[in-house]
C-alpha positions as CSV (number, residue, x, y, z in Angstrom):
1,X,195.7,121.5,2.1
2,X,195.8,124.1,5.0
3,X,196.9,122.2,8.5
4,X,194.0,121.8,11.0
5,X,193.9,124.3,13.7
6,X,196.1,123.4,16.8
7,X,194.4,123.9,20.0
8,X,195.9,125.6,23.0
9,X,197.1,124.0,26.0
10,X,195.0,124.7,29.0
11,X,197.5,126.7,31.4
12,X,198.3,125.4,34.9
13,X,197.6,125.7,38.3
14,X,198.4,129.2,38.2
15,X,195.7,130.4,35.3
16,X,195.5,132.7,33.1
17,X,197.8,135.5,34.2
18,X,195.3,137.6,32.3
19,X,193.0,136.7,34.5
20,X,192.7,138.4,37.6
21,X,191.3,137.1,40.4
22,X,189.6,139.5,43.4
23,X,192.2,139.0,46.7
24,X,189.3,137.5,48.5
25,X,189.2,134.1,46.2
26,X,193.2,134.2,46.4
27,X,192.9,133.7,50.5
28,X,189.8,130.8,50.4
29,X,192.1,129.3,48.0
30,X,194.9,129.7,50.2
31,X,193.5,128.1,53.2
32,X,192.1,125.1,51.1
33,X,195.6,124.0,50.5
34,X,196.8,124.9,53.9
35,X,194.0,122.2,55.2
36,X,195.0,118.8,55.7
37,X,194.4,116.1,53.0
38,X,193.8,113.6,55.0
39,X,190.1,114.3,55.7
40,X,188.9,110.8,54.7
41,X,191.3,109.2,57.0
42,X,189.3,111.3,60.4
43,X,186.6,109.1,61.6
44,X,183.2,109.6,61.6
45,X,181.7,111.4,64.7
46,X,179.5,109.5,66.4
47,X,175.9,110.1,66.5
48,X,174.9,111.4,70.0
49,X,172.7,109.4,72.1
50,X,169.0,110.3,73.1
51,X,169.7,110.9,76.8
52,X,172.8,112.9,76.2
53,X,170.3,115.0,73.5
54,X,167.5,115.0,76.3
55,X,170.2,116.8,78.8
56,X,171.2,118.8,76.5
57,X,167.8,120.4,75.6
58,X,167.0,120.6,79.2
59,X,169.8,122.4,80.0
60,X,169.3,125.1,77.3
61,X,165.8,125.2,78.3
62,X,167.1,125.5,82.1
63,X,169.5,128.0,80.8
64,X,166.9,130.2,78.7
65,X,164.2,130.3,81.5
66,X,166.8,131.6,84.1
67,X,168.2,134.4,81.8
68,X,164.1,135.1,81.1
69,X,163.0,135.1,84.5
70,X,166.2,137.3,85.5
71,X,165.6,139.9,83.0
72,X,161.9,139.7,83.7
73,X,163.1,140.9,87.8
74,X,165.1,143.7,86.6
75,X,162.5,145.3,84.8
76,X,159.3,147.5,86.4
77,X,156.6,146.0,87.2
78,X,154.9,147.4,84.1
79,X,156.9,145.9,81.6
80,X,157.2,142.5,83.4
81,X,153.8,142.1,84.1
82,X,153.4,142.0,80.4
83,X,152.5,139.5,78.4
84,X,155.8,138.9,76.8
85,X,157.8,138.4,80.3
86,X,155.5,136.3,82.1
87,X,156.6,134.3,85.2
88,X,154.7,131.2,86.4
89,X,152.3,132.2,88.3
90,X,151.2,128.9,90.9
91,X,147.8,128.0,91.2
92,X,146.9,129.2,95.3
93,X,143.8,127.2,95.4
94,X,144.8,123.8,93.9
95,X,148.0,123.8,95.6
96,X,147.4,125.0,99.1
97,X,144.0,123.0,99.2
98,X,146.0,120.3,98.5
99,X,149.1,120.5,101.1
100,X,146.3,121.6,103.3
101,X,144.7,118.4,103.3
102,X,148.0,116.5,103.0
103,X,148.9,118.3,106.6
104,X,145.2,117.5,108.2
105,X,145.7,113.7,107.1
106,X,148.7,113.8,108.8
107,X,147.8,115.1,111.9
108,X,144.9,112.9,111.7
109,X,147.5,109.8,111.4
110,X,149.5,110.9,114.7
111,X,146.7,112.1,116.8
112,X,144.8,107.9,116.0
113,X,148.9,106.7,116.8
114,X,148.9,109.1,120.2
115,X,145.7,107.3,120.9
116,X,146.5,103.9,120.0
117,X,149.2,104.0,122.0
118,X,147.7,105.5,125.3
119,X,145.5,102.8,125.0
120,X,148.2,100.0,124.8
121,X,150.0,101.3,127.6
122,X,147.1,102.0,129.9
123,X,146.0,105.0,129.8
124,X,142.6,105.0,129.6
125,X,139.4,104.9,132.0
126,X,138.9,102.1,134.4
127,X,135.1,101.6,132.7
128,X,137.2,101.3,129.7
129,X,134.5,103.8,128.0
130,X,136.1,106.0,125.5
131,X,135.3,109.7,125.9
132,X,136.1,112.7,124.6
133,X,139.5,114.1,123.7
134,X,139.3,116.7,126.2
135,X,138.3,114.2,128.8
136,X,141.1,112.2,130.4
137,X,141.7,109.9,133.2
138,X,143.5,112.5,135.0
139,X,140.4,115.1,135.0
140,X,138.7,116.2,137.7
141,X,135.8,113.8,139.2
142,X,132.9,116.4,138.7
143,X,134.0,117.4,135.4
144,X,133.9,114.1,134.2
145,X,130.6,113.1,135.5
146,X,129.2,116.2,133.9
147,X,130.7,115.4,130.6
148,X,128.7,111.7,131.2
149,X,125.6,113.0,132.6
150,X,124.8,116.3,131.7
151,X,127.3,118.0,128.3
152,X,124.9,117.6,125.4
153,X,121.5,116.1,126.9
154,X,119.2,118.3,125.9
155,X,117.6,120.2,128.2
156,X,113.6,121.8,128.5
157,X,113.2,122.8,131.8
158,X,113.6,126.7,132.6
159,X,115.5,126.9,135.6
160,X,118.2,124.2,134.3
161,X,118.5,126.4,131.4
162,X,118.8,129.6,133.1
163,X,121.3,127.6,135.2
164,X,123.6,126.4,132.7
165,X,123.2,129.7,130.7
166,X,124.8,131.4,133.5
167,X,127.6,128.7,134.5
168,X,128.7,129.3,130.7
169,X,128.7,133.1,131.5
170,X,131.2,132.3,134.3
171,X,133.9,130.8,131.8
172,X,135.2,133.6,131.2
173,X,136.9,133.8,134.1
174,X,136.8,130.0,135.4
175,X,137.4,126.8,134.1
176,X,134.2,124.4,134.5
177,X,136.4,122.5,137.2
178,X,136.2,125.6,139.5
179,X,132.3,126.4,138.2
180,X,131.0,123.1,139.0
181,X,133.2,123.2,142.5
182,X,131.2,125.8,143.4
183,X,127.6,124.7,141.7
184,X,126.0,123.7,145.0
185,X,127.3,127.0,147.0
186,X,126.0,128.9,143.4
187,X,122.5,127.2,143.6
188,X,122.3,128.0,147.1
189,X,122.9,131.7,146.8
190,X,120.8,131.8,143.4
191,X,117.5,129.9,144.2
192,X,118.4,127.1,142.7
193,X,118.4,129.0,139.4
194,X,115.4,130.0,139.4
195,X,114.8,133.3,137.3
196,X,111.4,134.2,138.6
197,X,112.7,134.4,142.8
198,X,116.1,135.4,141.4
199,X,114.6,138.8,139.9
200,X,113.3,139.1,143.2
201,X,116.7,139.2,145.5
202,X,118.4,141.9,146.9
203,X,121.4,142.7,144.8
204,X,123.4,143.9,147.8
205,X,122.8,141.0,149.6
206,X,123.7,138.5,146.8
207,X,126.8,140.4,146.4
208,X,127.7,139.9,149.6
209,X,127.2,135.9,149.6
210,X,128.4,135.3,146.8
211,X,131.4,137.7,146.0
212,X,134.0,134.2,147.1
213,X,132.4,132.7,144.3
214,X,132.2,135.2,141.5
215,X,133.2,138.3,140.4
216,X,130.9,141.5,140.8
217,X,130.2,141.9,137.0
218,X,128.9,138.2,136.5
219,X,127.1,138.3,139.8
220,X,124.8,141.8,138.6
221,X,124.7,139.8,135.1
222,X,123.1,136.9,136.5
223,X,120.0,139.7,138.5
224,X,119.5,141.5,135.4
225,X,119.5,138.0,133.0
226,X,116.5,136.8,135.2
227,X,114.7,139.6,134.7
228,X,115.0,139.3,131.0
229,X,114.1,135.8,131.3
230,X,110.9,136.5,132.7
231,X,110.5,139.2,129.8
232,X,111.4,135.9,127.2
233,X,108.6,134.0,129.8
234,X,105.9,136.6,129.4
235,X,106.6,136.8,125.5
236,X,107.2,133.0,124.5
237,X,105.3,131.3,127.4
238,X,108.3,129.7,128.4
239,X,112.5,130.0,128.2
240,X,112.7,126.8,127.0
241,X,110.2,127.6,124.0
242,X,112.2,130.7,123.6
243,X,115.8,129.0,122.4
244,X,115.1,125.7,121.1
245,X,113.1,127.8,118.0
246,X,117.0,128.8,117.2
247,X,117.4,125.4,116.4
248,X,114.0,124.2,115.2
249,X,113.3,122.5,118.4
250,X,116.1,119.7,117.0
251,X,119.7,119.1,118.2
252,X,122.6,119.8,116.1
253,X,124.3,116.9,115.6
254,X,128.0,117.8,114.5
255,X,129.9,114.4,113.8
256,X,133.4,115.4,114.8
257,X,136.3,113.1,114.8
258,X,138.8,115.1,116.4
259,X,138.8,117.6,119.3
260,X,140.3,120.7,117.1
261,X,137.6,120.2,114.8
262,X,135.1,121.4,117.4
263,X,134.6,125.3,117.3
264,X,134.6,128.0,119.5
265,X,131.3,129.8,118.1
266,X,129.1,129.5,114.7
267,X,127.1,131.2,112.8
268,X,123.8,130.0,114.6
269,X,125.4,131.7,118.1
270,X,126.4,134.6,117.1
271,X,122.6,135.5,115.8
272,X,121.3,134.1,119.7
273,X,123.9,136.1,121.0
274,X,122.7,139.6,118.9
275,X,119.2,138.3,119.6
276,X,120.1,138.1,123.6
277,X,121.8,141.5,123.6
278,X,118.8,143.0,121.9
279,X,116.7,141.8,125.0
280,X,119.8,143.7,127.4
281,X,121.2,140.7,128.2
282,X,124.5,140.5,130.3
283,X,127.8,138.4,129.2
284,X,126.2,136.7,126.4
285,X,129.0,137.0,123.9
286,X,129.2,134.3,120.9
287,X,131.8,131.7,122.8
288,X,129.4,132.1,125.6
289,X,126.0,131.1,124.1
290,X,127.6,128.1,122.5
291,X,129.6,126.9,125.1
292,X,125.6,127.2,126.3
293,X,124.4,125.8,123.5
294,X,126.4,122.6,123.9
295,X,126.2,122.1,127.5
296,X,122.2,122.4,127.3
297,X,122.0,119.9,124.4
298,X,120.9,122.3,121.4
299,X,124.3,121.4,119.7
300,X,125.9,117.6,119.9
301,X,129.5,118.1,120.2
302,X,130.3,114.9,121.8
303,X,133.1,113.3,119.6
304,X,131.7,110.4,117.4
305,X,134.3,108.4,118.9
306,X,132.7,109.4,122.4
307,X,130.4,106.9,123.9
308,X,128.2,109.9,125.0
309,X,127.5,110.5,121.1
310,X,125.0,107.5,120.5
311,X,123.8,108.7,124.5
312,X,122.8,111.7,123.2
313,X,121.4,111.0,119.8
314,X,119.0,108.4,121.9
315,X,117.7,111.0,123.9
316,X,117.0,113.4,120.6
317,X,115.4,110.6,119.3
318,X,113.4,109.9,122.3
319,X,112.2,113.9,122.6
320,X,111.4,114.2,119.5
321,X,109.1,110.5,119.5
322,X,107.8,112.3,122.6
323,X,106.7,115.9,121.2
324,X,105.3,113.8,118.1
């Protein structure tokens, strides 16, 4: 019997010398045996913790949006207004309404402290009656008693009217300290405010009288406003009839808590004042026919803190009860 076939030894490490192998297996197979061999030995990293991951991500996120926002700078304004390089754009109504209000509350907050505390230490009226801001114990004595007797009562007789319109014409260039100073001298030289005899006076010698007390422009305005006024008399039947339909023969109650919130003009003077004008009216701007307006009661701008507010809200209620 034939021997059974022998079987060749598989070579060694070394292979087949036949076969070739391409250089680039020879150097992977090189640096496999260059590695250390004790790889079980190392010990196992550590899993990383979810803060550290959390920094991490914000950091590349941090990272990423300043290398956007960079690039999105550099470029024209074509290509970064695109929608591909967008940069945040913050919200101007919801944000500045917001630090708006946050700035008013504050101001709000100091201006109650400032109070508070003038009150503690004193300084406040002997009557103890709380007035308005602008109103202090340090005011003048006549500017106070106007401000408790007069400021926002409202008013329906024509000469008083007529008066006050053209006191408020006369702030322009005084302070109602120095006006109501020289009130009795004015009413003495005027008539006593009346339009109808002040159409009738000589303008020379008015000017004459009264040019210690007023300037030459506000002294011709208040000769040709009483003409007009007995224009708005012959139309309307009366002055007083005349304004109060502005306001629907009802006060304006305003219901401010602070003296900056009270305005300089609105809407509803500026259309008296184009109205007046129209009619050839003299130093009737806006500011002037409000500052009218709330001295001759068609506006309440007493402060709701003011113990004149409830005054004059009586006396509405009372003209009104009476008309009805």
């Amino acid at each position: 019997m034939s021997d059974p076939p022998r079987f060749r030894s598989v070579l060694g490490p070394t292979g087949n010398k036949l076969q070739r192998k391409p250089p680039g297996m020879m150097k992977l197979e090189k640096k496999k045996t260059m590695e250390p061999k004790d790889e079980k030995t190392k010990k196992p990293k550590t899993p990383a913790s979810p803060t550290t991951t959390l920094k991490q991500c914000s950091s590349m996120t941090a990272s990423y949006s300043s290398d956007a926002s960079s690039s999105c700078e550099s470029l024209p304004l074509s290509v970064a207004s695109s929608s591909s390089c967008k940069k945040p754009v913050r919200r101007s109504g919801s944000v500045s309404s917001a630090s708006g209000t946050l700035r008013r509350k504050q101001v709000d907050e100091k201006e109650d402290k400032v109070a508070a505390a003038g009150a503690s230490n004193g300084d406040c009226f002997a009557d103890g009656r709380k007035r308005c801001a602008w109103i202090t114990p340090k005011s003048d004595q006549s500017y106070v008693a106007f401000h408790d007797e007069e400021w926002g009562v409202p008013v329906q007789d024509d000469k008083k009217l007529f008066e006050l319109l053209c006191l408020s014409g006369a702030l322009s260039e005084l302070s109602w300290t120095d006006i109501l100073s020289r009130r009795p001298l004015l009413r003495q030289v005027f008539m006593d405010f009346d339009p109808v005899a002040v159409s009738e006076l000589n303008e020379k010698k008015v000017a004459a009288a009264a040019v210690s007390l007023l300037s030459e422009v506000k002294i011709r305005s208040i000769l040709d406003n009483s003409r007009y006024v007995r224009k708005v008399i012959a139309e309307h039947g009366s002055f007083k009839k005349y304004m109060w339909n502005f306001v629907n023969n009802k006060p304006t109650q305003s219901q401010f808590r602070y003296g900056r919130q009270v305005p300089v003009k609105t809407s509803k003077a500026e259309f008296i004042s184009k109205d007046l004008v129209r009619r050839g009216f003299r130093s009737v701007s806006p500011t002037v026919v409000y500052s009218f307006m709330q001295a001759a009661g068609l506006t309440n701008d007493h402060l709701i803190g003011c113990f004149r507010y409830q005054d004059c809200c009586c006396v509405d209620a009372e003209t009104t009860t009476t008309k009805g």
